[in-house]
N, C-alpha and C positions, 0 to 999 in steps of 0.2 A: 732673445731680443724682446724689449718690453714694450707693452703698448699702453697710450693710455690713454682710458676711455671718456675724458673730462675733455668738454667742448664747450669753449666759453662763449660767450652772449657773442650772439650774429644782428643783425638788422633783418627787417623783416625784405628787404629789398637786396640781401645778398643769400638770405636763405630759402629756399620754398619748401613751399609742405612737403614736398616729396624727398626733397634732401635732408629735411628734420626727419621723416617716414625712414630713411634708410639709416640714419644715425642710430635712429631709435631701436629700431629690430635688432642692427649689430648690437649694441648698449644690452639689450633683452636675452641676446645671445650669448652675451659675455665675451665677445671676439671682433677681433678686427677686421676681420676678413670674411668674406660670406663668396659661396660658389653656389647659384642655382643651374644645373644641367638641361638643356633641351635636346631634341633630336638632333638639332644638327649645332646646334651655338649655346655659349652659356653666357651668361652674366656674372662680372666678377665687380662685387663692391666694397669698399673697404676707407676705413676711415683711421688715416697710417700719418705716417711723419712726411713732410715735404722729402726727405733720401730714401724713405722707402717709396714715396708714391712714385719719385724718380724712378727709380729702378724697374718695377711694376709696368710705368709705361713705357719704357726705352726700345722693349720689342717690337711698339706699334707705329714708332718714326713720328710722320707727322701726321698718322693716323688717330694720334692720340688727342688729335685737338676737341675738344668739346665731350669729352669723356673723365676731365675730373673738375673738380671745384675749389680753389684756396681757401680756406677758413684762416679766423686768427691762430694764434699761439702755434703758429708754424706746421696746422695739418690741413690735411689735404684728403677730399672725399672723393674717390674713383669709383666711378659707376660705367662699366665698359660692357657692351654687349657683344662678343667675338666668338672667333672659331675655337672647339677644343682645344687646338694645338698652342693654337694663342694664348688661351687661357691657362693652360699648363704650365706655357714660359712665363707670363706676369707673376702665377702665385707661386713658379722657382726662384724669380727673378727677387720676389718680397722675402724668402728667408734667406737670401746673400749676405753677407757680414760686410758692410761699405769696409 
């Protein structure tokens, strides 16, 4: 499945520095997906396609409210901070074949 990492002009009123901050690291990384591990939670953020962000969040119900961001050209930024388990499901949930 391909990603791709071109994200076109935002308003400065629908992006904030920290959303440009996590664009940019993925972009640095070369990957769309990023997992930083804690002791007990990790943080899963990822700048994917509206059916993959679907997917990604479906495990968190309507937990998922206020954990991603719509951008243009139909992507979508998930920045989710959860439990390992949870996090396991999102990034099995992102290499599902719709």
């Amino acid at each position: 499945m391909a990603h791709s990492n071109i994200l076109s002009a935002q308003s400065p009123s629908n992006l904030s520095r920290y959303d440009e901050g996590i664009i940019s690291e993925l972009r640095t990384r070369g990957t769309p997906l990023s997992l930083m591990i804690g002791e007990e939670f990790s943080i899963v953020r990822a700048h994917v396609t509206s059916g993959v962000a679907a997917r990604m969040l479906a495990p968190l119900g309507r937990g998922a409210v206020n954990k991603f961001k719509t951008l243009d050209g139909n992507m979508v930024l998930v920045d989710a901070f959860v439990t390992h388990a949870m996090a396991r499901r999102m990034l099995a949930a992102s290499r599902q074949v719709a």
